[in-house]
N, C-alpha and C positions, 0 to 999 in steps of 0.2 A: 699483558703478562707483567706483574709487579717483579720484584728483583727478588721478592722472595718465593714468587713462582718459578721463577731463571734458577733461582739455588737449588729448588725441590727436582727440577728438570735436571738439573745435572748429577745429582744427587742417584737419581733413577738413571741416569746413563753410569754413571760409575757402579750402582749395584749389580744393574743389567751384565754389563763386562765384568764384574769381577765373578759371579754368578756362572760364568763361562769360562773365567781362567784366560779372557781377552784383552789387549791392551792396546788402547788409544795413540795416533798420532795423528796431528794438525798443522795441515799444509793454510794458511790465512794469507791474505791480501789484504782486502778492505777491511777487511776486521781488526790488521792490528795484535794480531794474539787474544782478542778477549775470547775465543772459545778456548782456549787454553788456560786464559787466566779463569775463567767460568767453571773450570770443572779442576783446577789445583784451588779453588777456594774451599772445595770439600777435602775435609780431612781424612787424611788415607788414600788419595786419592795416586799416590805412590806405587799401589799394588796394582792399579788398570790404567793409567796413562807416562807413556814415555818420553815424548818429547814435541814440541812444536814447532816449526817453522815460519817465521814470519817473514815474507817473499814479497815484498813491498812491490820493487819495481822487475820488470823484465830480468835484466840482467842475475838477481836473485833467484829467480825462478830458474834458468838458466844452470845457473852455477851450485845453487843449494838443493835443487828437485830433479833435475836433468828434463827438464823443458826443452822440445827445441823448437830451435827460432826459428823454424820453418810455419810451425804452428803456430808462436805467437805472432808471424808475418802473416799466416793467410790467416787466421781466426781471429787474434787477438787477444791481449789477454781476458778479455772477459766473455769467453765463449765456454763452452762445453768440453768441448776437445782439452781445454787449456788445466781446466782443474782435474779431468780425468787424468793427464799425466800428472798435476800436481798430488793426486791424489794417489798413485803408482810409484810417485818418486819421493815420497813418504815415507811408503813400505819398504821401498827397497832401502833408506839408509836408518830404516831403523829396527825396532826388536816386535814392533806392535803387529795385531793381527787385524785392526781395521782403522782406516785414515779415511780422514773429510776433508774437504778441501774446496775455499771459498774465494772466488775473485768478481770484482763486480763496482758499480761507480756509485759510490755512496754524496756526491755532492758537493757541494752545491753547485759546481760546474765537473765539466767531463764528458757530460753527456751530449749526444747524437740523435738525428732522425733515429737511426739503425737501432740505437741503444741510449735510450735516453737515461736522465739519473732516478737509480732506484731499482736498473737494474742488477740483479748477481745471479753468478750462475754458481749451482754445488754440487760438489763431486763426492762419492763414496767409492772406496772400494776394500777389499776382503782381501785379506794374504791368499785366500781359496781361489780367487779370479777373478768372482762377482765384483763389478765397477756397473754407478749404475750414475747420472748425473741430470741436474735440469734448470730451466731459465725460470726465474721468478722476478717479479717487479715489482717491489715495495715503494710506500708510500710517505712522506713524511720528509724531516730533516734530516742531517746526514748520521747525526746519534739513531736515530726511529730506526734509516736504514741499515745499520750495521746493527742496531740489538736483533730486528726480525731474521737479519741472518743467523747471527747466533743462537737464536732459537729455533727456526728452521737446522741447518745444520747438526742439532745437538739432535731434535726430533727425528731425524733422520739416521741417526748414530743407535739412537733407541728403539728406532724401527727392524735393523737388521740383527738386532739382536735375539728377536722375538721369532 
């Protein structure tokens, strides 16, 4: 996907939510905020996205999502569990009606037997309830792996809107 495929993708996630009267928040880890920066790069993007998150380490995750470290103790943070809450404690500190939410080891060390680099796992979920989330292992350097999240993520943002 060129970067002008990334602009058109978010582009369509922003008409998607505004088309519904829905507003975006973004819980990132590995990403760094680029799905945030990805989709305030469309203009107007004011009207369907409220705010981002970027929860680098545990402790932020903790303090700015309401994570608990129960779950980053037994899962870790790059599990399922972990971005479903990041993905819940999105919604709860903010105004939007659907949040993503992405942690995962983009490289070039970090990785494990268990979870090697490349993995991320991503979270959705709905002001309605609906939380849906999954493990994906990407390929490439650690740029490769943080864009295919971003675009996984977004597609998935475009998915529930549908």
């Amino acid at each position: 996907m060129t970067d002008t495929e990334l602009d058109t993708l978010a582009q369509q996630v922003g008409q998607a939510l505004g088309a519904r009267g829905w507003r975006l928040a973004t819980a990132e880890s590995c990403t760094g905020g680029w799905i945030a920066e990805a989709v305030t790069a469309i203009g107007g993007s004011s009207a369907w996205f409220d705010r981002g998150f970027v929860t680098y380490s545990n402790e932020a995750k903790i303090d700015m999502l309401g994570v608990s470290a129960h779950t980053l103790a037994t899962q870790g943070a790059v599990s399922e569990a972990t971005v479903r809450e990041m993905a819940a404690g999105a919604l709860d500190r903010s105004i939007a009606t659907v949040a993503v939410a992405v942690s995962g080891i983009a490289g070039p060390s970090g990785g494990s037997p268990a979870k090697p680099v490349g993995t991320v796992c991503i979270g959705w979920a709905l002001r309605a309830g609906e939380q849906s989330a999954l493990t994906l292992q990407f390929a490439g350097d650690r740029r490769a792996v943080r864009r295919q999240t971003v675009i996984r993520a977004l597609q998935g943002v475009l998915a529930l809107t549908h």
